[in-house]
N, C-alpha and C positions, 0 to 999 in steps of 0.2 A: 850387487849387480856387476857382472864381468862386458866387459867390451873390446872390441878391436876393429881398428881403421884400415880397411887395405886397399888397395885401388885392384880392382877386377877387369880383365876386357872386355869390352862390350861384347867380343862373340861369344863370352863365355858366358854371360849373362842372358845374352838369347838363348843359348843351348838351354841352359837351368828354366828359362823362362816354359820353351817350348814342352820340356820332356819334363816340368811340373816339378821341380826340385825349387824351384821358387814358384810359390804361391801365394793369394789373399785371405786374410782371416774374412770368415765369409760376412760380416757383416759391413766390409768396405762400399761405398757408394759404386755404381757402375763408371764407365767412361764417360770421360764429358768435353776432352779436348775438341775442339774445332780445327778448323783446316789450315788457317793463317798459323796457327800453335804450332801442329805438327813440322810446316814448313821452316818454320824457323827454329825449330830445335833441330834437325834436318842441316839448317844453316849453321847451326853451334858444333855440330859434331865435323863439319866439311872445313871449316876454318881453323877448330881445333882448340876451340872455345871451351872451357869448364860448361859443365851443365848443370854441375849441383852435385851433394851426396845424397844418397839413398841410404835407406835405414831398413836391416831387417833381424830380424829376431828367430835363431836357431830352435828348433822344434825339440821336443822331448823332454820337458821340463815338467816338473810337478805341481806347479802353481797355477803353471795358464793353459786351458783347454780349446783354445780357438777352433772350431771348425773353418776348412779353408777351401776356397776353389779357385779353380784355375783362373790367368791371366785370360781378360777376353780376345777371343780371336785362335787361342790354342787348345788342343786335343789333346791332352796327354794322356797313356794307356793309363785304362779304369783301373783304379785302385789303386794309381803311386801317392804316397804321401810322403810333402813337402819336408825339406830337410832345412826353409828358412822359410820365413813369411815376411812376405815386404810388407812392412809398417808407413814407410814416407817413401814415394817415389813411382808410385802405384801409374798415375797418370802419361808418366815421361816413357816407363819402361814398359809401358800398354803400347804410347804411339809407336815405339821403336823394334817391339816383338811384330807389332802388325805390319810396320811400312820396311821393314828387313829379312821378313822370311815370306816364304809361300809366293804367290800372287803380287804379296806386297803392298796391297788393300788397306787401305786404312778407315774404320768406318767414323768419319766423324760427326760431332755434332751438329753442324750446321750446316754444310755439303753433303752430306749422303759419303757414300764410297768413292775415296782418293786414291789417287796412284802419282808417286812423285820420282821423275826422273831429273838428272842432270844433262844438261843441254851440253853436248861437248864440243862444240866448234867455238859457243862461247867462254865455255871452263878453259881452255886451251890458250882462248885470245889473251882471256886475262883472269891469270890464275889467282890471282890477291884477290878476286873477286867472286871465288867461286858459287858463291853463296844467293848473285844473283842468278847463277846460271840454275839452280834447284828451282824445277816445276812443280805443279800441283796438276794431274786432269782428273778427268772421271774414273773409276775404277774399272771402267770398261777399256780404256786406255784410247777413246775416240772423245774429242770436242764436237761440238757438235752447234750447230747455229740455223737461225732462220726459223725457229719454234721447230729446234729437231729434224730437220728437212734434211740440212747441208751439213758437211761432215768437214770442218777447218781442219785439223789433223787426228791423225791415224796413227797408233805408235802401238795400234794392239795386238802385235805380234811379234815375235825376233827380230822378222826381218825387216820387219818397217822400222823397229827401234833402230837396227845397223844403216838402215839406209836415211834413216832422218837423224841419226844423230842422236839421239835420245836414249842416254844409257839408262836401266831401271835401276833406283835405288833398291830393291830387294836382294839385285846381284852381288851388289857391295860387299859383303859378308858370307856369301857364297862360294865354291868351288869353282861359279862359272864366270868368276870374275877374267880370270887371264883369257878363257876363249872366246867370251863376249869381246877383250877389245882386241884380240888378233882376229877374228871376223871382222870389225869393224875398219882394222886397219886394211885388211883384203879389199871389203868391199870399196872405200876409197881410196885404196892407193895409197896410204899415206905410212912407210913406216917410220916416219922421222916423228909424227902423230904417235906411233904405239908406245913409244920410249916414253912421249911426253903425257901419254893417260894413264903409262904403268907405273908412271913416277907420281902422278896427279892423286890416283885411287888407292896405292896401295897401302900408302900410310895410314890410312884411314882404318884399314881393319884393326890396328895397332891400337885403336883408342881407347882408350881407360875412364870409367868412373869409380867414384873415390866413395866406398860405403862403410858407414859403421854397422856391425853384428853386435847384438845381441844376446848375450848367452844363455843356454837352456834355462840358468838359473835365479834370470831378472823377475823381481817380484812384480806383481799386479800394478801395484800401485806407481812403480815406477814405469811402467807399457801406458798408465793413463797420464801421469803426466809428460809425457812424450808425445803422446798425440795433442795436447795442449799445445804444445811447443813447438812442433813443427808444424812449417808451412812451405815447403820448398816447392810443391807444384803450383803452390800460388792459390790454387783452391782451399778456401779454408772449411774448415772442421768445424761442423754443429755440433749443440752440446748433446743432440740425439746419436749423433753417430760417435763421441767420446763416451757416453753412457753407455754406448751400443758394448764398445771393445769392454768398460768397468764390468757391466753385466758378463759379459761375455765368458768373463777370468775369474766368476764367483764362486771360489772351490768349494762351499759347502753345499748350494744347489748344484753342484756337478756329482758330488759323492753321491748327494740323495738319488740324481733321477740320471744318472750315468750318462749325461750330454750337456751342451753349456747351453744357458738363458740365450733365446736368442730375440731382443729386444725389438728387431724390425719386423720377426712374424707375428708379436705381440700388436705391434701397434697397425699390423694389417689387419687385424681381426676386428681392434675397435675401428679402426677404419670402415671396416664392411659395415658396422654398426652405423656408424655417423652419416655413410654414403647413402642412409635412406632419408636424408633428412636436409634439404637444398640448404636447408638456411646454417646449416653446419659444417658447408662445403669448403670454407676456408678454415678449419679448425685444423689447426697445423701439428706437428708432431712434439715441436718444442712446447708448443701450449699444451697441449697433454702433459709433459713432463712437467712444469711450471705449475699446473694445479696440483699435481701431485705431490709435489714439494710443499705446497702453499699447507695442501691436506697434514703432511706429515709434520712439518715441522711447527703450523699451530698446535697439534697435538702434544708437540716434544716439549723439552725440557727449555729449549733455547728458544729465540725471537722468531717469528714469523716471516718467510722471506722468500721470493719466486728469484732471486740475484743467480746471475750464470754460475760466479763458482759455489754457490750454493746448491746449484739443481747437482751441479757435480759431484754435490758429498752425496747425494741420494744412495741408499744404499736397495739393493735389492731387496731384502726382505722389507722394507716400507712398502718399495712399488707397487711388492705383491699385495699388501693392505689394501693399499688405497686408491691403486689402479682401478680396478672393478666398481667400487666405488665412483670414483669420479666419472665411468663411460656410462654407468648408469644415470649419474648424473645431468650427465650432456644428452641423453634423451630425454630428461624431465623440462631443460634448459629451452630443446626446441617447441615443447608445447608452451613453457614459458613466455617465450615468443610468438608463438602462433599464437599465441590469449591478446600479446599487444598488436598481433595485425604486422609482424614484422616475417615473412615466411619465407627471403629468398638473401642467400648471402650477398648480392650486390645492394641488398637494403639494411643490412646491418651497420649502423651507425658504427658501433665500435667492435670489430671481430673479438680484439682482446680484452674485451667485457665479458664476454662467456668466460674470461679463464675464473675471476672471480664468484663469477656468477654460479657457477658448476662447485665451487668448492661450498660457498654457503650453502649450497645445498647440499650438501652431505653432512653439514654441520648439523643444519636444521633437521633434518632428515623429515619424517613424515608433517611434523610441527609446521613446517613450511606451506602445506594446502590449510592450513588454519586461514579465516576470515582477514582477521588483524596482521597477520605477519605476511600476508600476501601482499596487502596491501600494501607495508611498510618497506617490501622487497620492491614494489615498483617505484615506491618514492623515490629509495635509492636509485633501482637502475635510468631513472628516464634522469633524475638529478646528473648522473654523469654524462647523461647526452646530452642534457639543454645546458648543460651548465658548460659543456666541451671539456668535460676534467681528467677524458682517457686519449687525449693529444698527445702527451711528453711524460717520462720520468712514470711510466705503467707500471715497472714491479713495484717502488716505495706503496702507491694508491693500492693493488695489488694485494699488500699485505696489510696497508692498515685495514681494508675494508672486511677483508676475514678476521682480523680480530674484533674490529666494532661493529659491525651490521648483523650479525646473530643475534649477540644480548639485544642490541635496539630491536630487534624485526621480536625478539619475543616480548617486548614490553618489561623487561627483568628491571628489576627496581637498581637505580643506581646508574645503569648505562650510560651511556654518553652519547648526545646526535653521533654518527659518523659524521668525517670531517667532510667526506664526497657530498651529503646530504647538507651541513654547514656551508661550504663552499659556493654551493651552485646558486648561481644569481643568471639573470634574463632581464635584459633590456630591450623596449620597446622597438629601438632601431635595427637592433640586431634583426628584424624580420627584411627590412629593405635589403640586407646583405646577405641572404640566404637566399642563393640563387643556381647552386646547384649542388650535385651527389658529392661533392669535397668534402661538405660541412658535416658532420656528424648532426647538430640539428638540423638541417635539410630535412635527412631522412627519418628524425624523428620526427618534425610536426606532420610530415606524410603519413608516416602510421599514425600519429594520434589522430587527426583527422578521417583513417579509415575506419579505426577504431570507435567514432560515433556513432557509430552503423549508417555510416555514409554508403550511397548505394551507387550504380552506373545512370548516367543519366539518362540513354536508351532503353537497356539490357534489364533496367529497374533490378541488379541483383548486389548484394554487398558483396566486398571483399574478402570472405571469407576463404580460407586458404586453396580450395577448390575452384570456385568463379576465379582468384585472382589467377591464376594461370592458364585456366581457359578462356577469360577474355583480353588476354594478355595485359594485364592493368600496368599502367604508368601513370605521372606526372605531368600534366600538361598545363599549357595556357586558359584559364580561364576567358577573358580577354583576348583572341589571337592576338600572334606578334603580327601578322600583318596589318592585324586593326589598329596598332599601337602605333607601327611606323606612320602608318597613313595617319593618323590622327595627333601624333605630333606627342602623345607619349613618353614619360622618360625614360631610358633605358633602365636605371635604375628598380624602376616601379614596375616597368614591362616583364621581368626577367626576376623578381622577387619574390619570394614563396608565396607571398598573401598573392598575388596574381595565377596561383598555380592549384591545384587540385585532381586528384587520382581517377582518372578515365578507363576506362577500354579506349585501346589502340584505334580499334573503327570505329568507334565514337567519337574522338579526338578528327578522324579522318571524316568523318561527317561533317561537321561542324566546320569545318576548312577553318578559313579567315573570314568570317561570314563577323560583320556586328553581331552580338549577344538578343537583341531583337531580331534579328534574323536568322537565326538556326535554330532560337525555339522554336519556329515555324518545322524547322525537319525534325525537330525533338517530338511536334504535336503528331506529325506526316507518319515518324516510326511507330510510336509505341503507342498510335490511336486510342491515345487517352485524354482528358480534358486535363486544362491550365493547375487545377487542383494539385492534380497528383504532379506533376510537374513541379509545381512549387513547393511543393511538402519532399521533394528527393535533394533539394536545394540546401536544406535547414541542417542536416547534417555536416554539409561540407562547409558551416559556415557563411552562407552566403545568402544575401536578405534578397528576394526575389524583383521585388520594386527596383532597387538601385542597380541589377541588374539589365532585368528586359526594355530599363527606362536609357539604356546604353550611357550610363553615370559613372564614367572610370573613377573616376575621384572620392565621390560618393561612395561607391562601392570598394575600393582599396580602403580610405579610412575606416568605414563601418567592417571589415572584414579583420581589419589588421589588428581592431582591440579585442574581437572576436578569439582571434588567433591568441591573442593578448591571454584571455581567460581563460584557453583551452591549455597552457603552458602554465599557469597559474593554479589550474587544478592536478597538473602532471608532477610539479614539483613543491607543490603544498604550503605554497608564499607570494607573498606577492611580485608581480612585474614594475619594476621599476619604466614608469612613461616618461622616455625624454625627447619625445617627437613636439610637443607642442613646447615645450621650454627651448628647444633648437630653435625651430621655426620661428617663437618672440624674440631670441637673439638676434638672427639674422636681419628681419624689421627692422630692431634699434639700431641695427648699425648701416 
């Protein structure tokens, strides 16, 4: 690998920028600066501040085939191709192509379209300070106030720029720098002023950054560990998008299909795949890579392991394996889920439980819908939600569980519990602390609960993945909280799962804060049926009808909590350690 450091000037960098002689290997992420970003880089170059090196890599080399597209913001005539591709620096030398040429426009991330000029009555005042005088407005070049009514200033024109003072940063780097400030001096009068803004501005076109190139003939492997390594926009580098560039350079799938892998229209496809399916919606791209990994490398020779610089060694012809595999997986995962009554990603206790989850299943493969191993698949996964064991330190559990939860899940002589399934223990109290959607058990005794063929207490319909989205099902008070306040309740016990139970929304809204004796009466008013059925829609969700309509908080939270007790007992296939009455004698004695 050949390199060289030179310091280039910024105009000649725009030039290259604009007319596509510097370009992006096209699998770089888009823009994402913001507004405060650009002004203050803005303020690095007006002072005279270093800004960083940029790094770019000379095209025409045999080893790496990036496909590249232009710098956003610029046109350059169809069919130039790049004589360098910016590798670090992508970010800086976006904001400074966009707020230095044209318009001057800069579209950022979190203001819309900027326009930044220097205020020059202030640059002038006090030149060591220029950096305050640099504005941000709207790319319209009007502020605007009073919800859009009132217009505070106007600079969206030449002449309003000369007559408010307001030089455009676009000019800077332009031809039209010296008439912009002899107009300016005209219009005010001032040419003792022109000396001192042609002295102010002009060094500026002068500015240098300092980049290292590349040579056609740096290998693959040293362009990825590069992108490892650098971080100079401050954005850093997912292992998708350093896999992106690996894939990207893979010259044997380049000969074969004469274009390079390109990894992000790969993982848009399974994307389109997983987009049918809400409960998968947070299935992220790294976790795709990470099962993938899990897949191949229990397959390989070596340990089992989802670790970053391990998804790194991933080599492309694995992907191709095991890829297809695992996204057919992830649709077997969300019926997986929908069998436990979990159907919507804000209810998925552990997102990166699917990563594991999708890989055993590929292991198992059909063996998986078998009776026994179904079963011993749910032991495990609800063991890591009630047990809370996919909190911290995910890839180590990650990888043990793909080597032990197969042999276990088929009963193979000799295996071993998995350790997630060893580990998981539940204590009684734990239910008074589970109080809202943080907890990963939160939202799993929610579905197991729905999962009794627990039904709506109006609507009389279960949960089932269809009703749960059409009658908006949630979590509510069994108990109102306003019943609870009013009645002196602990907050504790008010706001604790055993007090909570899966409704429809206008169910929940019927019901108001009404005592539990008292909304039965609109339970009997809706669904014009006798006490009967009413009491038999109860028994799924746990709750004994007497201690209910008898308005028994206490009664009813004890009786409900060992309830809840045995339904966590049969989820992870051991007993529940009861430390609520051993607390309770303590507190007495003392």
């Amino acid at each position: 690998m050949g390199f060289q450091t030179l310091q280039h000037p910024l105009s000649d960098l725009i030039k290259w920028t604009t007319s596509g002689h510097v370009q992006l290997p096209d699998f770089q992420r888009g823009y994402v600066w913001d507004d405060e970003r650009v002004r203050q880089l803005l303020v690095t170059i007006a002072v005279g501040h270093p800004l960083g090196v940029v790094l770019m890599l000379e095209t025409g080399g045999s080893e790496i085939h990036f496909q590249a597209k232009a710098i956003e913001g610029t046109v350059p005539p169809e069919g130039t191709a790049p004589g360098l591709l910016l590798l670090d620096g992508q970010q800086r030398l976006t904001s400074l192509t966009q707020a230095l040429t044209g318009g001057g426009v800069v579209a950022t991330s979190d203001a819309g379209n900027r326009k930044y000029f220097i205020r020059v009555d202030e640059a002038l005042k006090d030149p060591e300070n220029i950096g305050d005088a640099i504005v941000s407005l709207p790319g319209s070049g009007k502020k605007l106030t009073n919800f859009n009514k009132d217009v505070e200033m106007d600079v969206s024109t030449r002449a309003l720029q000369i007559e408010r003072s307001h030089f455009p940063v676009s000019s800077l780097m332009s031809s039209d720098l010296a008439s912009w400030i002899v107009e300016w001096g005209q219009f005010h009068n001032d040419l003792d002023g022109v000396g001192k803004l042609i002295n102010l501005l002009t060094p500026l076109q002068g500015y240098t950054i300092p980049a290292i190139e590349l040579d056609k003939h740096t290998s693959m492997a040293a362009v990825t560990t590069v992108f490892e390594k650098v971080n100079q926009g401050g954005v850093k580098l997912t292992v998708f998008e350093l896999l992106t560039a690996k894939f990207a350079g893979d010259r044997a799938y380049f000969s074969k299909h004469d274009e390079a892998f390109r990894l992000r229209e790969d993982w848009d496809e399974t994307y389109d795949v997983l987009d049918d399916y809400d409960v998968l919606l947070k299935f992220e791209n790294d976790d795709f890579l990470q099962a993938v990994t899990l897949a191949a490398t229990c397959a390989g020779p070596k340990a089992t392991t989802a670790k970053k610089e391990d998804v790194l060694k991933l080599t492309l012809d694995d992907y191709l394996i095991w890829a297809p595999q695992i996204r057919d997986a992830l649709v077997w995962a969300a019926a997986f889920l929908d069998g436990e009554h979990i159907h919507a990603s804000d209810d998925l206790p552990y997102p990166k439980q699917l990563v594991p989850l999708a890989v055993i299943r590929v292991l198992l493969g059909q063996q998986a819908e078998a009776y026994g191993v179904h079963a011993r698949l749910r032991r495990w996964f609800w063991s890591g939600i009630l047990g809370e064991l996919y909190g911290s330190a995910s890839e180590t559990r990650f990888a043990r569980d793909v080597d032990q939860v197969p042999a276990w899940a088929l009963d193979t002589s000799g295996a071993v519990v998995p350790r997630t399934v060893d580990d998981a223990y539940f204590n009684e109290s734990r239910l008074h602390t589970l109080r809202t959607r943080n907890s990963a058990a939160y939202k799993g005794v929610y579905a197991l609960l729905m999962a009794q063929g627990a039904k709506d207490w109006i609507y009389n319909q279960s949960f089932d993945k269809a009703h749960y989205f059409k009658l908006k099902v949630d979590i509510h008070h069994v108990f109102p909280k306003a019943w609870c306040v009013k009645n002196g309740v602990k907050w504790e016990m008010q706001e604790s799962i055993v007090n909570k139970t899966p409704l429809a929304k206008t169910t929940n809204i019927k019901l108001s804060g009404n005592a539990p004796s008292v909304y039965r009466r609109t339970i009997r008013k809706e669904i014009k049926a006798g006490d009967d059925v009413i009491d038999a829609n109860l028994s799924p969700h746990q709750v004994d009808p007497a201690l209910l309509w008898s308005d028994d908080f206490e009664g009813f939270f004890a009786d409900r909590r060992e309830r809840l007790c045995r339904l966590v007992e049969a989820a992870l296939g051991k007993p529940v350690t009861r430390d609520i009455a051993a607390a309770q004698g303590a507190d007495r004695a003392e």
